[in-house]
TORLUM-366524 format. One record per atom (N, C-alpha, C, O, CB): residue number from 0; residue in one letter; atom name; x, y, z. Coordinates in Angstrom, 2 decimals, decimal comma. Glycine has a CB too. Layout:
BEGIN
PT  num  residu  atome     east    north       up
PT  NUM       a     CA        X        Y        Z
...
***
This chain:
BEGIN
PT  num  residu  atome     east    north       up
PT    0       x      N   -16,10    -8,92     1,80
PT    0       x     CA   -16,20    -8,29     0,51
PT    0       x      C   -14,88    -7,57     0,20
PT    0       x      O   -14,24    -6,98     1,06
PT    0       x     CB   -17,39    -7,30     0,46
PT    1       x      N   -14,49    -7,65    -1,18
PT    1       x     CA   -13,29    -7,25    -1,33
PT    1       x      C   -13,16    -5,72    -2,17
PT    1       x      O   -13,81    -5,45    -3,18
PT    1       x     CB   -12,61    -8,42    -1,99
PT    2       x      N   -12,12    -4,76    -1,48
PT    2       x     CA   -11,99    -3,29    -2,10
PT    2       x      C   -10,79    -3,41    -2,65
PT    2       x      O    -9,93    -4,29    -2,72
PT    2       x     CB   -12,04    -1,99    -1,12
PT    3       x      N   -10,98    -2,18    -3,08
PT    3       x     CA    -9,64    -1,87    -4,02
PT    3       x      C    -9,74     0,02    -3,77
PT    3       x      O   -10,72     0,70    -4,08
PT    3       x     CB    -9,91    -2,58    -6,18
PT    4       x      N    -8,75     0,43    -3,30
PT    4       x     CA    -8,22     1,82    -3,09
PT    4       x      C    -6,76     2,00    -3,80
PT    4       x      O    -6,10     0,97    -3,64
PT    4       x     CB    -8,11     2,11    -1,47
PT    5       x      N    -6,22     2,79    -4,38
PT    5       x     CA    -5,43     3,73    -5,05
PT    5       x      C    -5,20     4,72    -3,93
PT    5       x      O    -6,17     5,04    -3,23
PT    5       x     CB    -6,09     4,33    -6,37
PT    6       x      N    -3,75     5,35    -3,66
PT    6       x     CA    -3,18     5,83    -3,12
PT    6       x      C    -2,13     6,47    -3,59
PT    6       x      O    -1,30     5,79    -4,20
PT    6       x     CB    -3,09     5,26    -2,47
PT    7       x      N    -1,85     8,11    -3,42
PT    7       x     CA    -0,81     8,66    -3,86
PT    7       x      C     0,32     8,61    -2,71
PT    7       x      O     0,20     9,18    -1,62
PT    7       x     CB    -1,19     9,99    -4,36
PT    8       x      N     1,69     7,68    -3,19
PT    8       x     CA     2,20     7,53    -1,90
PT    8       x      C     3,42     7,99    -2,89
PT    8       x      O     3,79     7,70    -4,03
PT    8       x     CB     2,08     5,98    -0,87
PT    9       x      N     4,04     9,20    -1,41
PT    9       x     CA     5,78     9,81    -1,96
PT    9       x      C     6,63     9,38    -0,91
PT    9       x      O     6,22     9,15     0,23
PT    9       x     CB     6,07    11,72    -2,11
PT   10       x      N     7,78     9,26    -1,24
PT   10       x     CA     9,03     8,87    -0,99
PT   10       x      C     9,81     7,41    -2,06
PT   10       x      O    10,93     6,99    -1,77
PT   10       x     CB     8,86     8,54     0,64
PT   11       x      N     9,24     6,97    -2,91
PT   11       x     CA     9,22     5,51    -2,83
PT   11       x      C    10,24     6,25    -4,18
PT   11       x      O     9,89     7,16    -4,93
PT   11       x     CB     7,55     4,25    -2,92
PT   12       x      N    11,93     5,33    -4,16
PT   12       x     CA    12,45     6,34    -5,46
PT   12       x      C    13,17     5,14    -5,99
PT   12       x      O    14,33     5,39    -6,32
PT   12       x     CB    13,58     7,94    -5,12
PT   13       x      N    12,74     3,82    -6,17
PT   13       x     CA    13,11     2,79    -7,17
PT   13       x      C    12,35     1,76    -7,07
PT   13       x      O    11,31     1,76    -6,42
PT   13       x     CB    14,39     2,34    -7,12
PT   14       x      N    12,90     0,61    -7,82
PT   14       x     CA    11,93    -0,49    -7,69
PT   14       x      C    12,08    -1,18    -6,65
PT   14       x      O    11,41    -2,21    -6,56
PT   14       x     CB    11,90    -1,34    -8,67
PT   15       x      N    13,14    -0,78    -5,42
PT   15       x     CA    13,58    -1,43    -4,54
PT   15       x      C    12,21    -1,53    -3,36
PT   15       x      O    11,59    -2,45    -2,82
PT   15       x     CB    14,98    -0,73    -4,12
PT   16       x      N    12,13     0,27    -3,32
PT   16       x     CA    11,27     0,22    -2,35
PT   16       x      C     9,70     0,23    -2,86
PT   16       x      O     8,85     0,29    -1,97
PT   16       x     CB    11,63     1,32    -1,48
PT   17       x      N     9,26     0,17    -4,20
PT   17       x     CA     8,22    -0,83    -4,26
PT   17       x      C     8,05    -2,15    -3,67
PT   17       x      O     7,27    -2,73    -2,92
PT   17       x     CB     8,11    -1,06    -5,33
PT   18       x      N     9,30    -2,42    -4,42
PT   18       x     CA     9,25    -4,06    -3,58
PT   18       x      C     9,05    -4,47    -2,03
PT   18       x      O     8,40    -5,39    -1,54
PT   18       x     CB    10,60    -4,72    -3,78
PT   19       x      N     9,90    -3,41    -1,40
PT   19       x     CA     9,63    -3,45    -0,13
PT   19       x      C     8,44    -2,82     0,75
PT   19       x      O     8,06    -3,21     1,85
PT   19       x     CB    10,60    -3,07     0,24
PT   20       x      N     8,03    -1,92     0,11
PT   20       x     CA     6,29    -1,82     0,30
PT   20       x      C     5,35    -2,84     0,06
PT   20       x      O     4,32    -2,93     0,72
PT   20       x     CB     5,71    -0,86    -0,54
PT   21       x      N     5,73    -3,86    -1,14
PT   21       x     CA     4,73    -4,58    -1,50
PT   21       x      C     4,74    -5,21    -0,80
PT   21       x      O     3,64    -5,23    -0,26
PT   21       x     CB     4,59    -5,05    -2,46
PT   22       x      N     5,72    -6,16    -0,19
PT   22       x     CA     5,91    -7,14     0,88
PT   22       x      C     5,39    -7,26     2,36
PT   22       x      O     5,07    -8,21     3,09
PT   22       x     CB     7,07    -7,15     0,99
PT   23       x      N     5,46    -5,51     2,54
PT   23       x     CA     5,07    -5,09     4,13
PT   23       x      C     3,44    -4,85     3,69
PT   23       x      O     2,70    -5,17     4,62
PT   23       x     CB     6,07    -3,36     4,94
PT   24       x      N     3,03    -4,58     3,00
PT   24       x     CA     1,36    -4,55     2,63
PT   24       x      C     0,86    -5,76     2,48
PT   24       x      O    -0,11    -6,05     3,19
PT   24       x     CB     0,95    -3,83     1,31
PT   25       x      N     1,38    -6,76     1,54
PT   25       x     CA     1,35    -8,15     1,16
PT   25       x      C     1,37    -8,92     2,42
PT   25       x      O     0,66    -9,92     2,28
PT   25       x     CB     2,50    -8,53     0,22
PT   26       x      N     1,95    -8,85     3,68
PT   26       x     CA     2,12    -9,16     4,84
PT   26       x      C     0,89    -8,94     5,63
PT   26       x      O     0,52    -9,68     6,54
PT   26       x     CB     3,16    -8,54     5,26
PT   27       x      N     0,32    -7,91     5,23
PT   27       x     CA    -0,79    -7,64     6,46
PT   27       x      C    -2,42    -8,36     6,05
PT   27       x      O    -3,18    -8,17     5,10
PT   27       x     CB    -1,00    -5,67     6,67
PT   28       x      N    -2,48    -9,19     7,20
PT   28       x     CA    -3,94   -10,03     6,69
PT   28       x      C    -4,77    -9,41     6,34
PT   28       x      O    -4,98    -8,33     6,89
PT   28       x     CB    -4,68   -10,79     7,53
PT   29       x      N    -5,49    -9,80     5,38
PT   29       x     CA    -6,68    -9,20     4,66
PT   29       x      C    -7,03    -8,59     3,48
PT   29       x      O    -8,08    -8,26     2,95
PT   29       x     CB    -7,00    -8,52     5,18
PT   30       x      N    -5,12    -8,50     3,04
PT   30       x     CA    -4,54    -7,88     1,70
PT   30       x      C    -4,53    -8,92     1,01
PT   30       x      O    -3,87    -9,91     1,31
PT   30       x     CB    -3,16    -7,18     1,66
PT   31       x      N    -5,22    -8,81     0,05
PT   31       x     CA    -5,03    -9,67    -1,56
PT   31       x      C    -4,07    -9,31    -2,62
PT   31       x      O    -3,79    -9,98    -3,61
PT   31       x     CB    -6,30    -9,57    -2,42
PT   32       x      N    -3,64    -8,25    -2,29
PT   32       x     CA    -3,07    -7,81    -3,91
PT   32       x      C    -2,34    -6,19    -3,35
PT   32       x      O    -2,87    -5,33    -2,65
PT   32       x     CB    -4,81    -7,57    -5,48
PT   33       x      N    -0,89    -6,23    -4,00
PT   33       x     CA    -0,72    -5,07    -3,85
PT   33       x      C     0,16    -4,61    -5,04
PT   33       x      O     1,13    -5,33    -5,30
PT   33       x     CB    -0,27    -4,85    -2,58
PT   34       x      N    -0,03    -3,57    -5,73
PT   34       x     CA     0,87    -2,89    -6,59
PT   34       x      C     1,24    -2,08    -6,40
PT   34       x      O     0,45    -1,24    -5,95
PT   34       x     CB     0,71    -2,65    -7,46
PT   35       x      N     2,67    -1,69    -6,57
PT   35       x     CA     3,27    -0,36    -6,06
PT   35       x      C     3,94     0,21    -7,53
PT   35       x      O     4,25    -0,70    -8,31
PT   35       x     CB     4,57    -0,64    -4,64
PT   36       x      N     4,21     1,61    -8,00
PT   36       x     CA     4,46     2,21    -8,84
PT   36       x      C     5,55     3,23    -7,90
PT   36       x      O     5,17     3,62    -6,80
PT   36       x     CB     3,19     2,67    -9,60
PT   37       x      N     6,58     3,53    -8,32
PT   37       x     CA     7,49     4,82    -7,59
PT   37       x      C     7,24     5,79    -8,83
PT   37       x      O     7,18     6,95    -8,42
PT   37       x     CB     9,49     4,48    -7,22
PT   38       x      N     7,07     5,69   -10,29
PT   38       x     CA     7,06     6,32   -11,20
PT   38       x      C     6,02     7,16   -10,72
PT   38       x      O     6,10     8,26   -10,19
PT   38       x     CB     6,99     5,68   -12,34
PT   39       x      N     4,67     6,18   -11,11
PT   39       x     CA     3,71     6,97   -10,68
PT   39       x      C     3,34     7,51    -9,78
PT   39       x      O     2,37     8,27    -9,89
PT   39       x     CB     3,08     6,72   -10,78
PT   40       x      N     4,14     7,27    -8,27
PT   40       x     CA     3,96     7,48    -6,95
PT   40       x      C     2,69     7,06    -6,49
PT   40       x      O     2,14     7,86    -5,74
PT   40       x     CB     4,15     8,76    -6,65
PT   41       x      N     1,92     5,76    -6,81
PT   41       x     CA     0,66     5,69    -6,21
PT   41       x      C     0,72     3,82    -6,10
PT   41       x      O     1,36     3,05    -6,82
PT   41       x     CB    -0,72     6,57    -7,31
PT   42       x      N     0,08     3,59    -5,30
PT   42       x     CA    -0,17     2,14    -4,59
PT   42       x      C    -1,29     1,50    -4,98
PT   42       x      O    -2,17     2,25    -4,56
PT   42       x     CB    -0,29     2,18    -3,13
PT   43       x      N    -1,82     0,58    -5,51
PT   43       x     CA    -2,95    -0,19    -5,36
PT   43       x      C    -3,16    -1,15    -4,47
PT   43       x      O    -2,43    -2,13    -4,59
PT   43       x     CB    -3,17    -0,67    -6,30
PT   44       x      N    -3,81    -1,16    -3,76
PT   44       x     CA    -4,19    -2,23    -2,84
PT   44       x      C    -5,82    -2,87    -2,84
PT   44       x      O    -6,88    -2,24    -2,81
PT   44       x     CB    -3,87    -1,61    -1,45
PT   45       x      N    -5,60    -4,37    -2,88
PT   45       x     CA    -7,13    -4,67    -2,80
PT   45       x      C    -7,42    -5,51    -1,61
PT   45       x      O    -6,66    -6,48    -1,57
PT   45       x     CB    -7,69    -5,44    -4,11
PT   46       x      N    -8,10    -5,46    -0,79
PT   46       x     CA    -8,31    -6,28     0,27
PT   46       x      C    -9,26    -6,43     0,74
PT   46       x      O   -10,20    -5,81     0,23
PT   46       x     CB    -7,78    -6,14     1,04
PT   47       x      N    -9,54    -7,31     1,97
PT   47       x     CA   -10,94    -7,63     2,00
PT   47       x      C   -10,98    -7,10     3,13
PT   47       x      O   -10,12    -7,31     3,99
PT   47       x     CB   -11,49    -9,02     1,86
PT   48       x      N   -12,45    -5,97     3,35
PT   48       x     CA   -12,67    -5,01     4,13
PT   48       x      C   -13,33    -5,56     5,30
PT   48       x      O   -13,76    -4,68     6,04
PT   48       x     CB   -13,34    -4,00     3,50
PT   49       x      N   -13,59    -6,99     5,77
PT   49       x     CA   -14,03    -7,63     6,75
PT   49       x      C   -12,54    -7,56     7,72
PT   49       x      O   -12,56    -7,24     8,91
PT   49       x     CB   -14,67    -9,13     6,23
PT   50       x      N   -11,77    -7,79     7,26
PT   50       x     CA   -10,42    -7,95     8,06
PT   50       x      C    -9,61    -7,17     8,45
PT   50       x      O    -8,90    -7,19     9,45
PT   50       x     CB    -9,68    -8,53     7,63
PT   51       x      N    -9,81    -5,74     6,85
PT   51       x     CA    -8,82    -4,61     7,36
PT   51       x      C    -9,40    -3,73     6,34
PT   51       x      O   -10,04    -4,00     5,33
PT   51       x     CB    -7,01    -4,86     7,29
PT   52       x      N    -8,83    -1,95     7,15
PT   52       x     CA    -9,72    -1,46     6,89
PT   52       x      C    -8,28     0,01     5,83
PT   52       x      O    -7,05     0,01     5,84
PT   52       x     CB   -10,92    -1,22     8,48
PT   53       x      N    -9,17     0,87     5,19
PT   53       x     CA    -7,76     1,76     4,28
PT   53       x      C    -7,15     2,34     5,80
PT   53       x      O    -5,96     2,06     5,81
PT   53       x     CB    -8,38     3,53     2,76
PT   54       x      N    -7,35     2,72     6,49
PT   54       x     CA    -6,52     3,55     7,47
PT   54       x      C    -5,40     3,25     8,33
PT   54       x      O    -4,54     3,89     8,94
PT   54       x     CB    -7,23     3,95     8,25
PT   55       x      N    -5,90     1,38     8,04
PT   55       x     CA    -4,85     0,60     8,65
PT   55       x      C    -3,84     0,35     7,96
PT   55       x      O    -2,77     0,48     8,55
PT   55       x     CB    -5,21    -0,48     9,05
PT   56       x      N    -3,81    -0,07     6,61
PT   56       x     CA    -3,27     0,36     5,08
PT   56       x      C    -2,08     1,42     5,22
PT   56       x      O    -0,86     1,35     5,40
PT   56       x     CB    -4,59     1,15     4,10
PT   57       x      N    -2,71     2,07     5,12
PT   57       x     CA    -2,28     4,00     5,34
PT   57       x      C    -1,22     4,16     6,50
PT   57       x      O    -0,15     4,76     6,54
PT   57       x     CB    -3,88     5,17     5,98
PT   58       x      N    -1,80     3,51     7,28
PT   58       x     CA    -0,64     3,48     8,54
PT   58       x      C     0,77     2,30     8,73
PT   58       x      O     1,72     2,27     9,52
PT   58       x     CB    -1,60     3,19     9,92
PT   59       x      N     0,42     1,57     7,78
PT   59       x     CA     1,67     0,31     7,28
PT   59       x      C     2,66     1,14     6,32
PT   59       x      O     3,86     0,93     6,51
PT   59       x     CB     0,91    -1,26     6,19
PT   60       x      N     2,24     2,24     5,10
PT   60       x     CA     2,58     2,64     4,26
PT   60       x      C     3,52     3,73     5,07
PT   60       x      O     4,69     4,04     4,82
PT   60       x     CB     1,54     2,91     3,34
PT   61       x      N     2,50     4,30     6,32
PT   61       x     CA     3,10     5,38     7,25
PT   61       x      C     4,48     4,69     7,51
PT   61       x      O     5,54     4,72     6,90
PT   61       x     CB     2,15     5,73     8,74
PT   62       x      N     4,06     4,04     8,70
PT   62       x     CA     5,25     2,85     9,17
PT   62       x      C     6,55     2,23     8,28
PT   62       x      O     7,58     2,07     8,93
PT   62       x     CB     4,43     1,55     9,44
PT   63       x      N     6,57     1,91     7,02
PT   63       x     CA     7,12     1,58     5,99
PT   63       x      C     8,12     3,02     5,53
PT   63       x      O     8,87     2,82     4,57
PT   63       x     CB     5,94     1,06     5,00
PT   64       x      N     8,14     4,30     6,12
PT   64       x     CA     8,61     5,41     6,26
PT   64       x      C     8,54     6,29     4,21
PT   64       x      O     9,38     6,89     3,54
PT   64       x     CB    10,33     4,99     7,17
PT   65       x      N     7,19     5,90     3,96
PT   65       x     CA     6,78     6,94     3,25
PT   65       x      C     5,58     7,71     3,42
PT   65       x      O     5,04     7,62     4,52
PT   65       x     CB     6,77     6,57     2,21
PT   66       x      N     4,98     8,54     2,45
PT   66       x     CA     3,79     9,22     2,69
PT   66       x      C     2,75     9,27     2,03
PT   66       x      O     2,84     9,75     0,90
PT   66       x     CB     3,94    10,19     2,81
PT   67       x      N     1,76     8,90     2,39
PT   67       x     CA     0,44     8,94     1,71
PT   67       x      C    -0,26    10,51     1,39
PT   67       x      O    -0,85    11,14     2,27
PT   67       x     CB    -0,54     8,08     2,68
PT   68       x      N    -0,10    10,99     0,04
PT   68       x     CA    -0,87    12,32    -0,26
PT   68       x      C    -2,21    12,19    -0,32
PT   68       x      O    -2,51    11,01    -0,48
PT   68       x     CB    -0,51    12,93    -1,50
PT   69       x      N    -3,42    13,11    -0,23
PT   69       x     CA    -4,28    13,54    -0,39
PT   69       x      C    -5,00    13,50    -1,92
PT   69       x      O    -6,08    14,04    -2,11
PT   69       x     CB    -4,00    14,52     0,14
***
């Protein structure tokens, strides 16, 4: 079954490193879809929650050397 979570993620300060978030999210099985905003500072991701789960998400975004807010 497939989710969709929104995420306030900071550091991201052009379209560069959208792009390069999208790719490293877009990369991880189970992800369908990813949109990244630096304007807005927030991520969409939709994926299918049989395969992967938001925390694993969260920790790619970690890894990817920005930050996921609250």
């Amino acid at each position: 079954m497939s989710e969709t979570i929104v995420l306030n993620v900071t550091g991201m300060k052009c379209g560069g490193c959208e792009s390069s978030l999208t790719n490293k999210l877009s990369a991880l099985e189970g992800v369908l879809s990813v949109q990244a905003s630096h304007q807005q500072k927030r991520v969409e991701v939709t994926y299918e929650s049989s395969q992967i789960d938001a925390d694993e998400i969260e920790d790619a975004i970690i890894d990817a050397g920005f930050k996921v807010e609250d």
